[in-house]
N, C-alpha and C positions, 0 to 999 in steps of 0.2 A: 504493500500500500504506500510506502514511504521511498521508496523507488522513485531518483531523481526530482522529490519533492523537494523546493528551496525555503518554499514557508508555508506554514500551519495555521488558517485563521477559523476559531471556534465562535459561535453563536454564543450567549451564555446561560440565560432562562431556557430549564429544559437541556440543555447540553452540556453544560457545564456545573452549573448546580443545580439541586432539584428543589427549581421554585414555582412550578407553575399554580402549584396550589395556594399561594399565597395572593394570585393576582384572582385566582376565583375568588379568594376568601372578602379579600376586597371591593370587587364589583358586586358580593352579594351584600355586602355590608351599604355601601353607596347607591345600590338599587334599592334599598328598604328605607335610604336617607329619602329621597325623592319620589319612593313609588313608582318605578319606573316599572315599563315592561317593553323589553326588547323587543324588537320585530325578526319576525325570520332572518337569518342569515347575517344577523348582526355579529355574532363572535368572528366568523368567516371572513367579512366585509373588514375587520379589523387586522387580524393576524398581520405581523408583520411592519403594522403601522409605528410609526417614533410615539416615542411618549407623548409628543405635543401632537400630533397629528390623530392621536386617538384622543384627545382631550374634542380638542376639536368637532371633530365628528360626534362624540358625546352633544354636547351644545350643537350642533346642527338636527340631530337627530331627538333630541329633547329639547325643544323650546322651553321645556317649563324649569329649566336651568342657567339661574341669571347668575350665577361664578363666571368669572372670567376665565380663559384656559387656563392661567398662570395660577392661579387661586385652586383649580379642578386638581391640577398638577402637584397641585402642594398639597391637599387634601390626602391623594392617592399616596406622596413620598410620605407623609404623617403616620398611616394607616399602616404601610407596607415595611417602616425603616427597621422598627423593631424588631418586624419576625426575619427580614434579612441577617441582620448583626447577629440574632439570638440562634433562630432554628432553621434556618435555611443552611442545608449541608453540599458538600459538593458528590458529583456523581461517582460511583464507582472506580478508580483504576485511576482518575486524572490525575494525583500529583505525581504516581508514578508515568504514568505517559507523558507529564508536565517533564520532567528529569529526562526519561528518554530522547525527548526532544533537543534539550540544551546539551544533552551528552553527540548529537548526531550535527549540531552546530547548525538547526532546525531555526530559522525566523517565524516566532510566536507572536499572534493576537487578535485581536477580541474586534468583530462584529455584530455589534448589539442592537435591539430595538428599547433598552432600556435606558434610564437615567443617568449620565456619565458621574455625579457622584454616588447616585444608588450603585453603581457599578464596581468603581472603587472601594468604596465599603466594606461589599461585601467582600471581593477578592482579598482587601487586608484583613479583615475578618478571620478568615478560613484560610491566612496565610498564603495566599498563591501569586500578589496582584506583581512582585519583584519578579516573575516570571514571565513577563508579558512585554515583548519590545514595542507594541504598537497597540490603542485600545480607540478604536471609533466606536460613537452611536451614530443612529440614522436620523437625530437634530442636527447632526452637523453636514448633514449634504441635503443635496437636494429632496429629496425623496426616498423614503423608506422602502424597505423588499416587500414587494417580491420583486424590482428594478435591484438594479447589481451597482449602485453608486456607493452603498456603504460599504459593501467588498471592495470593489475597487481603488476606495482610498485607504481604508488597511492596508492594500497590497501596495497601494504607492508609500505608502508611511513606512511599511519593510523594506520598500528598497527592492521587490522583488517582483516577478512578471508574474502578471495574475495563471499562464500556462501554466507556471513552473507552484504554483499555490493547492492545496486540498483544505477543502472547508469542511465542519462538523456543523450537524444542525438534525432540529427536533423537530422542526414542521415545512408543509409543503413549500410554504411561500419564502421560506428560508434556502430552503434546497433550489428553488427556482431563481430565485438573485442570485447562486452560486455558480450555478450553468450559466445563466447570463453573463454571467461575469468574465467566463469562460476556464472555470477552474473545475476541477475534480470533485467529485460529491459523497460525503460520507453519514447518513441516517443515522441518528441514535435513540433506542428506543428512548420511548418515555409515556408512562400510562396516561399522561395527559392524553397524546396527538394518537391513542392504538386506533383510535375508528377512523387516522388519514393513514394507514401504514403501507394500502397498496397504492395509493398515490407519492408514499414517501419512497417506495422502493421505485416504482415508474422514474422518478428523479433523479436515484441516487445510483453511487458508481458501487458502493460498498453499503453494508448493514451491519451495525454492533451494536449487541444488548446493554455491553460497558466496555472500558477502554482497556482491561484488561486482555477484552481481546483482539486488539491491534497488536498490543507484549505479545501475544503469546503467538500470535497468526491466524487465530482461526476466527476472526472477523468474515463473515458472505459477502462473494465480491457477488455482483447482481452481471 
């Protein structure tokens, strides 16, 4: 899998630590603040989006939501900071696949849809964030995934050609900016995204349950 890779850019929610449960916990908590009821295909419609870009559409899609984005945003970071720092852990096998990497002289980092200080936190947190040569979110480009601008500038922030790049990620719209982007595509399970898994393997070049099995080899190339 690591064959002629020159850099590693990982997704982090769901791929890197296992926190998707913490942004359900949230939007049920902020859907009972307003009363809200989603319309179909609302989770779907979002995946992928930047933190501000899902505030956003929030207040677009809820009129009866006079916060400002910034305000929405802050609400969410209030809600969400503690169970990062606290009980958000990371996935399986990373800090040893973290090590393998810097042992193979591997260029590391982080493609997020999340908050670049929530980001950091938690990575110092759970001890890994001195592992990472480059950390974009998708506030800082143009447009969030499933478009491949947030990969893209990881791989310019590396130093490295997005060919020469293999990304990890836990959902379809993540795997789809990775192809766009024109890098190599690596699925990691995650109980959140099981009901997208045969659309995550349609995307992806490899399948792992955890990163133990990239160490060991016996990760599904698709």
């Amino acid at each position: 899998m690591l064959e002629e890779i020159k850099g590693v850019i990982f997704d982090m929610d769901g791929t890197l630590i296992d926190s998707m449960w913490v942004w359900e916990e949230v939007d049920v908590d902020y859907v009972k603040r307003y009363q809200l009821v989603e319309p179909e295909g609302f989770y779907e419609a979002i995946e992928g989006m930047s933190f501000t870009d899902v505030a956003k559409y929030y207040k677009k899609t809820f009129p009866q939501i006079r916060d400002s984005v910034e305000q929405i945003k802050a609400d969410w970071m209030e809600m969400g900071y503690r169970l990062y720092r606290d009980e958000v852990e990371l996935k399986s096998g990373v800090k040893e696949f973290l090590e393998e990497l810097k042992k193979c002289g591997i260029k590391i980092g982080i493609a997020t849809s999340n908050d670049r200080d929530m980001t950091e936190m938690v990575l110092e947190a759970r001890g890994i964030l001195q592992e990472f040569d480059a950390i974009c979110t998708s506030d800082e480009v143009k447009i969030g995934k499933p478009a491949p601008d947030v990969y893209l500038k990881a791989a310019e922030d590396l130093g490295v050609d997005p060919k020469d790049c293999l990304i990890f990620e836990d959902v379809p719209a993540g795997l789809m900016a990775g192809k766009s982007a024109g890098m190599k595509t690596c699925a990691v399970a995650d109980k959140f995204s099981e009901d997208q898994i045969e659309k995550k393997r349609a995307l992806a070049d490899y399948f792992i349950q955890d990163y133990f099995e990239v160490l060991k080899g016996t990760y599904e190339q698709l």
